[in-house]
C-alpha positions as CSV (number, residue, x, y, z in Angstrom):
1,X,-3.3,-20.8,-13.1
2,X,-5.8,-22.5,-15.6
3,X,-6.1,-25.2,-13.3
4,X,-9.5,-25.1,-11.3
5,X,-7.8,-26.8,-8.7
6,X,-4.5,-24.6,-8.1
7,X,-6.4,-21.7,-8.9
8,X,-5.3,-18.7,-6.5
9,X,-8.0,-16.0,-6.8
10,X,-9.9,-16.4,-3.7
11,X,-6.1,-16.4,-1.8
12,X,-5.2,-13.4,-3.8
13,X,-8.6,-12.0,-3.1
14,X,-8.4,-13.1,1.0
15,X,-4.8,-10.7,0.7
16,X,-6.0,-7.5,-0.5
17,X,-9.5,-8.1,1.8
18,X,-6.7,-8.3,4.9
19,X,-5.4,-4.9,4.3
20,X,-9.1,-3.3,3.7
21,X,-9.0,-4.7,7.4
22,X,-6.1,-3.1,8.4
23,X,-7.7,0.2,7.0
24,X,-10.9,-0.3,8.9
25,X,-9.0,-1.4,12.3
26,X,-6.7,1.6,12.0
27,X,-9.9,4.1,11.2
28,X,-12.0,3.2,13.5
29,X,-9.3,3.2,16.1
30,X,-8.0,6.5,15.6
31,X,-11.7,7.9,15.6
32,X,-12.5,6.3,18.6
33,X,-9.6,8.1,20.2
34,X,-10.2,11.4,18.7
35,X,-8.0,12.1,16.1
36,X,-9.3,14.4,13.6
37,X,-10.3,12.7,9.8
38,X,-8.8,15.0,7.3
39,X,-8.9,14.8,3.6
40,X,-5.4,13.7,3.3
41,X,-6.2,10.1,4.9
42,X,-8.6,9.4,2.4
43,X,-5.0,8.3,0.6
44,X,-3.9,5.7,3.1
45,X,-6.1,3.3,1.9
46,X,-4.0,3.0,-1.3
47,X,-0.9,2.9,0.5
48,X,-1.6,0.2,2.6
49,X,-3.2,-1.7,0.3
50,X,0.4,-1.7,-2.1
51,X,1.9,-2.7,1.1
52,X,-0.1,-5.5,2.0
53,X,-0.5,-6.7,-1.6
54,X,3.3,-7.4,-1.5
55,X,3.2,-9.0,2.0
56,X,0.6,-11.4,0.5
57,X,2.9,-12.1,-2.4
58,X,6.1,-12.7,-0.3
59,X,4.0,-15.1,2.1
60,X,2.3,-16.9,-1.1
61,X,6.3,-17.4,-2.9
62,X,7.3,-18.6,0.9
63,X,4.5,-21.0,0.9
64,X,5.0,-22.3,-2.6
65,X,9.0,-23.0,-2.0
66,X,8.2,-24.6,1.2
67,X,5.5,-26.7,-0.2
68,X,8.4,-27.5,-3.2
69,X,11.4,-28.3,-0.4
70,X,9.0,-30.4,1.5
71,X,5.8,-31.7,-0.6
72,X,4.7,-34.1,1.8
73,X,5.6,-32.6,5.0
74,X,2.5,-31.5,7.6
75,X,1.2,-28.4,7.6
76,X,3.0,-26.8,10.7
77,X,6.0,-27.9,9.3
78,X,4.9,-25.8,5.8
79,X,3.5,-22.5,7.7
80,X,6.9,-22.5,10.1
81,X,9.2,-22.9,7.2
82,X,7.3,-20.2,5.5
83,X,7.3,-17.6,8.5
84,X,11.0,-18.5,8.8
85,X,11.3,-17.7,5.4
86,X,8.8,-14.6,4.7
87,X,8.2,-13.2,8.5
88,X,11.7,-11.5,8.6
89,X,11.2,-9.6,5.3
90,X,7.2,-8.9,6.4
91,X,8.2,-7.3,9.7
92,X,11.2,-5.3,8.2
93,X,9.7,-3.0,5.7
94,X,6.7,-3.2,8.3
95,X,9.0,-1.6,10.8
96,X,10.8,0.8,8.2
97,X,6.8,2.0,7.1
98,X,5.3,2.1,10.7
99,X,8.7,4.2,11.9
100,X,8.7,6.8,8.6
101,X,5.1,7.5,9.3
102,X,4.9,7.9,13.1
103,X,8.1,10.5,12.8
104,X,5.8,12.4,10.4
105,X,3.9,12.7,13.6
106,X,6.0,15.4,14.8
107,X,5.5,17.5,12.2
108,X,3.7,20.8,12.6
109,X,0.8,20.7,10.1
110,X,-2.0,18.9,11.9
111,X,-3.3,17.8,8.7
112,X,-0.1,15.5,7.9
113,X,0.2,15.0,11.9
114,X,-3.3,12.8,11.6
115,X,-2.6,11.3,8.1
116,X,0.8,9.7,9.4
117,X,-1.1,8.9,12.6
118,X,-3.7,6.9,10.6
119,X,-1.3,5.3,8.2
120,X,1.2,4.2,10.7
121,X,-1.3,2.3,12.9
122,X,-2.9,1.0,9.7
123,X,0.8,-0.4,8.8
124,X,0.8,-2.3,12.1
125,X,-2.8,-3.1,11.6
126,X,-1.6,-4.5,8.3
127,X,1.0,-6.6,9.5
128,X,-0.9,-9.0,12.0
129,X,-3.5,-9.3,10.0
130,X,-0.9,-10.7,7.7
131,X,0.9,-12.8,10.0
132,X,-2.7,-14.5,11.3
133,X,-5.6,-14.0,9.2
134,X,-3.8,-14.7,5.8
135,X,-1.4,-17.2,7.5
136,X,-4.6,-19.2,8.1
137,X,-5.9,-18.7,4.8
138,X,-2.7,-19.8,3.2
139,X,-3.6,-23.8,5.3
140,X,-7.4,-23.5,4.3
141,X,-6.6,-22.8,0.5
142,X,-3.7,-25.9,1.0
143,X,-6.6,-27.9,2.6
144,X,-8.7,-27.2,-0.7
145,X,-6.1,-28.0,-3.1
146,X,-4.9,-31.3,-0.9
147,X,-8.9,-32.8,-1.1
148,X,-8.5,-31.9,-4.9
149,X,-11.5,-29.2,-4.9
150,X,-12.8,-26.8,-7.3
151,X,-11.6,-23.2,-6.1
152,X,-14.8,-21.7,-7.2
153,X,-17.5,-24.2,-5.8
154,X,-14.7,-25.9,-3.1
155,X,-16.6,-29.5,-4.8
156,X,-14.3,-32.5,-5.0
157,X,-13.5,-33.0,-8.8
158,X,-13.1,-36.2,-9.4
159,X,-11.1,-37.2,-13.0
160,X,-12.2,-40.5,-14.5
161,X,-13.6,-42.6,-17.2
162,X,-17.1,-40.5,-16.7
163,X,-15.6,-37.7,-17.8
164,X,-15.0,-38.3,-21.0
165,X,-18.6,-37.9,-22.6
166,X,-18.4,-34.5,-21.2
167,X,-17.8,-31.4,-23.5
168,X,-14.5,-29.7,-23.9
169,X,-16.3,-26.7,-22.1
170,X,-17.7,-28.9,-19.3
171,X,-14.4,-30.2,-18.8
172,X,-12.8,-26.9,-18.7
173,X,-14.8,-25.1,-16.1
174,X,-15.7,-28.3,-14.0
175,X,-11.7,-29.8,-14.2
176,X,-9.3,-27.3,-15.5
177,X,-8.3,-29.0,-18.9
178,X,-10.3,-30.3,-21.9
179,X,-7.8,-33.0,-21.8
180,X,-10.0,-34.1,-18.6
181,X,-6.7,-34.0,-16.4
182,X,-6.4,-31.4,-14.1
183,X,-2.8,-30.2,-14.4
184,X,-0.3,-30.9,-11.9
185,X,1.9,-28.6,-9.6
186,X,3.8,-26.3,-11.3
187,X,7.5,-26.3,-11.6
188,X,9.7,-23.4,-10.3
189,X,8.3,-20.2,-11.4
190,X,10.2,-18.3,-14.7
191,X,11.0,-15.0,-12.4
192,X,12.4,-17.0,-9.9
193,X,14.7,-18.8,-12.5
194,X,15.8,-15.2,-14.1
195,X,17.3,-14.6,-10.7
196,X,18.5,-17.3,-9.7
197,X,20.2,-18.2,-13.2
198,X,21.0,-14.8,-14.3
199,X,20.2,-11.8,-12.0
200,X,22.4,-13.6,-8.8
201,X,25.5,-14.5,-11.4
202,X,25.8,-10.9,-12.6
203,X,25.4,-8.5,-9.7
204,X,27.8,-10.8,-7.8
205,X,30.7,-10.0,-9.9
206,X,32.9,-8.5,-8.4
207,X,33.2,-5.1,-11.2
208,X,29.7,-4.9,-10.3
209,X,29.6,-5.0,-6.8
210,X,32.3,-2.2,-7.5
211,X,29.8,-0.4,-9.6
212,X,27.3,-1.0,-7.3
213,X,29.4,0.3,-4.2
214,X,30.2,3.6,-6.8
215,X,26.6,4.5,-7.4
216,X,25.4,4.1,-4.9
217,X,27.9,6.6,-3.2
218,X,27.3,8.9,-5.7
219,X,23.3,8.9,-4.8
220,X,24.0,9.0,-0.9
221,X,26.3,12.4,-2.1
222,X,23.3,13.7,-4.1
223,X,20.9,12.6,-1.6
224,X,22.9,14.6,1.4
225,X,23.2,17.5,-1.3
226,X,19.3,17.8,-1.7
227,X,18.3,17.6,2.1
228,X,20.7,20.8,2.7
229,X,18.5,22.8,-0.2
230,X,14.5,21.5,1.2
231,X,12.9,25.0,2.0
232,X,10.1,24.2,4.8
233,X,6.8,25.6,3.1
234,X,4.2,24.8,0.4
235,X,3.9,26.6,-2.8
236,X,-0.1,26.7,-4.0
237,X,0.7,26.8,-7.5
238,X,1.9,23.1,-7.0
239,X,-1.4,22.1,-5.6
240,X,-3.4,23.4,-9.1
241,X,-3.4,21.8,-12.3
242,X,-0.8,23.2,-15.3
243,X,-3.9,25.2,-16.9
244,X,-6.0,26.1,-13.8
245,X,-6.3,29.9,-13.7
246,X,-4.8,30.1,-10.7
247,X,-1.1,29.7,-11.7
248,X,-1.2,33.3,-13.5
249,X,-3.0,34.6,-10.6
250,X,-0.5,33.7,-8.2
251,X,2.4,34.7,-10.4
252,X,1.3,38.1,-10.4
253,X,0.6,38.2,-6.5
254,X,4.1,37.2,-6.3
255,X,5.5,39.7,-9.1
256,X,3.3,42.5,-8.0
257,X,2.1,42.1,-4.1
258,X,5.0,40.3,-2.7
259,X,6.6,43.3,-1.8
260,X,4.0,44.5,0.8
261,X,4.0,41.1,3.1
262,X,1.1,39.5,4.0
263,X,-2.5,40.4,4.2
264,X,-3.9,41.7,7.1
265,X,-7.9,41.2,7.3
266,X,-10.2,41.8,10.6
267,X,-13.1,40.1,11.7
268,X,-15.8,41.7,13.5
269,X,-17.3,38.8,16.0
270,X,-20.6,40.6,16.8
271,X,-23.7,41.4,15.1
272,X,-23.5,44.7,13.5
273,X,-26.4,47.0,12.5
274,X,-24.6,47.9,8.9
275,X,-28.4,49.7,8.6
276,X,-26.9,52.5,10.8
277,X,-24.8,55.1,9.2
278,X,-23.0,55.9,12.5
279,X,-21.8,52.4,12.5
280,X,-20.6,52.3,9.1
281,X,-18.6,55.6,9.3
282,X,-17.0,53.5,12.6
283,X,-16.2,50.9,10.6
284,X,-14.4,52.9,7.9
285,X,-12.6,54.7,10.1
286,X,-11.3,51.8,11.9
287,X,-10.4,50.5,8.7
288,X,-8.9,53.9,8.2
289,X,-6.6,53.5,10.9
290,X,-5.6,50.3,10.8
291,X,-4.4,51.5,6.9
C-alpha cells in the first residue's frame, strides 16, 4: 500500500524473518543431537522459507477479513477469529509437510535420511513460530496502524491545516498522499472478488464438478501407473549439466564397460616401502591374482 500508515513491509518482513527462525531452531537442534550436516540441507532453507511465506500470507488475509467482519471489535476477539479462520489451514499442510519429510527418514541414503530430518523439524519449527511470534506481530502492527503511525519511523502522523505548506514530497513520505490525507482502509481485495464472483460460480457447476471428478481420476490412474515403473537408483548423468563432459563419458562406460559389472579396487592400509623392488613385484602379483 502507498499509505505510510497501512504500509505492511515490516509485517511481511517479521514473516519471512520467522521462518529464518525456524531454520536456525531446526539447525541448531539437529546438530546439537548429532545428526550429520550434509550438502543436501543447505536446500531446506528455501523450502521452508516458501512454506512459511504462505503461512504469513494466509494469517495476514485472516487478519484483514476479521478486522473487515468486525472493525471495531478488541483485539482478542480479532486474533481468535483469525486463528479460527487461518490455524486449521496452517496446521494442515504443516502436518502433510512435517509427515512427507520424516517418512523420508526411513530411507536408506543417509544423505536424504539427515536432509528430511532437518527439514521436517524445521517444518514444525516453522509452524509455532507462526502461530506465536507472528501472531503477536500481527496485534503490534494493528497497534501501529490503530495510533495512526508512520510504519517506517512508528511517529504519530498527524493530518491538519499545518500540513498544507508542506511539499508534495514532504507530504508523501511523512503522510502517504500529496493530497495530505492519508488513505483509508482498503476495500475487499481484487483476488478475493475474482473468487468469490467468478472462480466459486464456475467450478460449482455441476458439468464441472463432473469434469473435475473425471480428471482427476484420470491423474490418480496415471499417478498409480508411474509408481509401479520408479526404478530405485540414481543415474549420474542426471546430476551433470547437458554439456558437461561427463555425459559422453558415462555413455561409453555404459555402452562399452557395462558388461563386466562393477569395479573392483583394493586399498592397501599400511605404509608401504614402494622403494623396494621385492614389495613391488608383491604388489603386482597380488594384483595378478586378484585379475
Amino acid at each position: 500500500r502507498l499509505s505510510c500508515i497501512r504500509n505492511n513491509i515490516w509485517l511481511a518482513s517479521c514473516g519471512v524473518l520467522s521462518s529464518g527462525l525456524a531454520v536456525l531452531s531446526s539447525f541448531g537442534l539437529m546438530l546439537f543431537c548429532g545428526v550429520p550436516f550434509v550438502v543436501t540441507v543447505a536446500n531446506a532453507p528455501f523450502l521452508i522459507l516458501g512454506v512459511g511465506v504462505d503461512d504469513m500470507f494466509i494469517m495476514i488475509a485472516s487478519w484483514e477479513q476479521s478486522l473487515r467482519k468486525k472493525e471495531k471489535s478488541s483485539v482478542k476477539s480479532l486474533l481468535a477469529e483469525t486463528y479460527a479462520e487461518a490455524a486449521l489451514s496452517v496446521t494442515i499442510t504443516t502436518l502433510t509437510d512435517v509427515l512427507a519429510f520424516f517418512i523420508g527418514t526411513w530411507t536408506a541414503f543417509p544423505s536424504v535420511r539427515s536432509f528430511c530430518l532437518y527439514t521436517g523439524t524445521a517444518f514444525v519449527f516453522c509452524y509455532v513460530y507462526t502461530m506465536t511470534f507472528f501472531g503477536a506481530v500481527l496485534v503490534l502492527n494493528h497497534r501501529r496502524e490503530q495510533g495512526n503511525r508512520h510504519w517506517l519511523t512508528c511517529m504519530r502522523v498527524d493530518v491538519g491545516k499545518d500540513q498544507a505548506e508542506n511539499s508534495c514530497l514532504y507530504n508523501a513520505c511523512c503522510i502517504g498522499s500529496c493530497s495530505r490525507q492519508p488513505s483509508q482502509p482498503g476495500g475487499e481485495h481484487p483476488m478475493s472478488i475474482f473468487f468469490k464472483k467468478y472462480y466459486g460460480p464456475f467450478v460449482t457447476n455441476k458439468w464441472i464438478k463432473l469434469l473435475m471428478v473425471l480428471l482427476y481420476g484420470a491423474y490418480l490412474g496415471g499417478s498409480v501407473y508411474g509408481c509401479t515403473q520408479i526404478r530405485e537408483g540414481i543415474d549420474l548423468r542426471n546430476l551433470a549439466n547437458d554439456d558437461s563432459y561427463v555425459i559422453p563419458y558415462y555413455d561409453d562406460d555404459e555402452k562399452y564397460f557395462s558388461t563386466y559389472g562393477p569395479r573392483v579396487m583394493v586399498v592397501i592400509t599400511e605404509s608401504v616401502d614402494y622403494w623396494n623392488e621385492s614389495v613391488r613385484l608383491g604388489i603386482e602379483s597380488c594384483a595378478q591374482n586378484l585379475e
